[in-house]
C-alpha positions in Angstrom: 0.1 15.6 9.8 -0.6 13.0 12.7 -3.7 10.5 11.0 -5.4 10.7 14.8 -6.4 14.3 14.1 -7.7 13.4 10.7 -11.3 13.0 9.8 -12.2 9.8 7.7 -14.7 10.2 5.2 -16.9 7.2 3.3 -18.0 8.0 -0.4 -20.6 5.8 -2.3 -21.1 6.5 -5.6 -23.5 4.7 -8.6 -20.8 5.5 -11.0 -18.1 3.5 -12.3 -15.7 4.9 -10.0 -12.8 2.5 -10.7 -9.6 3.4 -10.0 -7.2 2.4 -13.0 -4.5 4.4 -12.9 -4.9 5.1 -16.5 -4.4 8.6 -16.9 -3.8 9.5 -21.3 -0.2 9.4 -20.5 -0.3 5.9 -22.0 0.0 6.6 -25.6 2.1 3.9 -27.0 1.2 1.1 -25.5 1.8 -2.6 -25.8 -1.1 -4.8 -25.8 -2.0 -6.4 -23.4 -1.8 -4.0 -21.0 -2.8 -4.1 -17.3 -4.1 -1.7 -15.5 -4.0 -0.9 -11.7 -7.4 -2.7 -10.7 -5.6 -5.9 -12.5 -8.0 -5.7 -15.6 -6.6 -7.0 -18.8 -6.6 -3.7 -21.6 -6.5 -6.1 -24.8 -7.7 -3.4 -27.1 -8.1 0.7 -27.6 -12.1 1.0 -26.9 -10.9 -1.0 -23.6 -8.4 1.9 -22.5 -10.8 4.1 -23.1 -13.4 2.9 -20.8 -10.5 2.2 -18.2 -9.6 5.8 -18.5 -13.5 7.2 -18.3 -13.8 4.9 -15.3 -10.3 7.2 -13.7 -11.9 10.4 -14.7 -14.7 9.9 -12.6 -12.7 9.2 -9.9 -10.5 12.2 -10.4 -13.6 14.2 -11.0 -14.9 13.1 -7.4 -11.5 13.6 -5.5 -10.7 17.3 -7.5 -14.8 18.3 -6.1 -13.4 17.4 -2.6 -10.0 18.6 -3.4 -11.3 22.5 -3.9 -12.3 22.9 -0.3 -9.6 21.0 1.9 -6.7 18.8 1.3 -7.3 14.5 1.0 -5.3 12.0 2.4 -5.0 8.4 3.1 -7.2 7.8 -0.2 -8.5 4.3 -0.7 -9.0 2.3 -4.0 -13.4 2.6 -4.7 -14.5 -1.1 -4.5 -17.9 -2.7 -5.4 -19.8 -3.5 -2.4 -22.5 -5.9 -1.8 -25.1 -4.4 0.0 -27.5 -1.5 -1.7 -27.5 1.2 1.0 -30.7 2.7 1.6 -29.7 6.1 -0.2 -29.4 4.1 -3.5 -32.7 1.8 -3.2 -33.9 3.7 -6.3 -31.8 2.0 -8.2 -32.6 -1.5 -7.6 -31.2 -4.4 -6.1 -28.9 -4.9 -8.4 -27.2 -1.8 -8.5 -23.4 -1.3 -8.7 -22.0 0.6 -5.6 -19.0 1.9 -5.3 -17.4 2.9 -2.3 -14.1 4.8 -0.9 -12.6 6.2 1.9 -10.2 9.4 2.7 -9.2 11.3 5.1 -9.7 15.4 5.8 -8.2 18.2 7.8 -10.3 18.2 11.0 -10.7 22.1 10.8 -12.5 21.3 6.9 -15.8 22.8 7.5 -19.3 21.6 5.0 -21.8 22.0 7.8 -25.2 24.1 7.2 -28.5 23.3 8.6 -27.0 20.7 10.8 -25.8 18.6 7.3 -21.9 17.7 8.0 -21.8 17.4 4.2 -23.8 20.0 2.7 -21.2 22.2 1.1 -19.6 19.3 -0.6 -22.7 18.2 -1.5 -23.9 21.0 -3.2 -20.7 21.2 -4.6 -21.4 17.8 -6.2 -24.8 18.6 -7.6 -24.9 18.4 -11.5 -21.4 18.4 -11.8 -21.5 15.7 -15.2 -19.8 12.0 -15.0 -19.0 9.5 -17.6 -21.6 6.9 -18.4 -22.0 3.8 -19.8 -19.0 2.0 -18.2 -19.8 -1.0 -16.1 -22.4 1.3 -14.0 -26.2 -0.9 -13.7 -28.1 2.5 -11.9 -30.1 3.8 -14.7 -29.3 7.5 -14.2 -28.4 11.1 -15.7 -24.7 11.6 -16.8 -24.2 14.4 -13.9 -24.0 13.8 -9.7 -26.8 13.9 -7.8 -26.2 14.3 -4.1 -29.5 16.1 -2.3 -32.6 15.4 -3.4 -34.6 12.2 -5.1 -32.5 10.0 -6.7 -29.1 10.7 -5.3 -26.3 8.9 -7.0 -23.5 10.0 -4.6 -23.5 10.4 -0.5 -20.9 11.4 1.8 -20.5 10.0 5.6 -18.2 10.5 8.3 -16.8 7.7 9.8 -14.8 6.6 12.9 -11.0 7.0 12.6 -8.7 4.9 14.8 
């Protein structure tokens, strides 16, 4: 499919979203290991958190992945400045933040919300805590309301 028909979509996320490549397949590994994001695995409580930190990811991209089909999926990275949506959280709260692309003819509009089907598909749907997160929050996705711990936006394509 030609990318200039292609929607581009911007996810930010408080959860450890980090994209490891670490998916239980590795079961006899050598240490050290290292993962996809370049991190160093030197023990098995490390691997785990490495592959909690891909299952949120996963979870994200298969809640997106049961209304229309994602392309041109970028590796979540930490940015620097607390969007507004997340000010709950503090100033120092971890964001993470990836792009992909949709089939234009995807459809989440209601009540003039481009997002609100994948939204309230995202609602309470549970994630992994207690990785490298700092947002003091419930282990489950909050995307309407108070507190919302994930947001979706369109953005320009080229």
């Amino acid at each position: 499919m030609n990318s200039n028909t292609m929607r581009k979509v911007e996810c930010l996320c408080l959860f450890d979203i980090t994209a490891t490549a670490i998916n239980g397949t590795q079961r006899n590994i050598q240490y050290p290991y290292v993962s996809k994001n370049g991190t160093q695995i030197n023990a098995s409580h490390e691997l785990t958190q490495a592959r909690n930190q891909q299952r949120n990811l996963d979870t994200i991209l298969q809640l997106v992945g049961m209304r229309t089909q994602i392309f041109e999926i970028t590796d979540p990275e930490l940015v620097t400045d607390i969007p507004r949506d997340f000010a709950w959280a503090g100033n120092n709260a971890k964001v993470w933040r990836f792009t992909f692309e949709i089939e234009p003819q995807a459809q989440w509009t209601v009540d003039n919300d481009e997002f609100w089907i994948l939204k309230d598909d995202s609602d309470r749907t549970p994630m992994l805590v207690g990785l490298t997160e700092t947002a003091k929050m419930e282990p489950w996705l909050v995307a309407q309301g108070h507190n919302i711990n994930i947001t979706y936006h369109a953005q320009e394509t080229k």
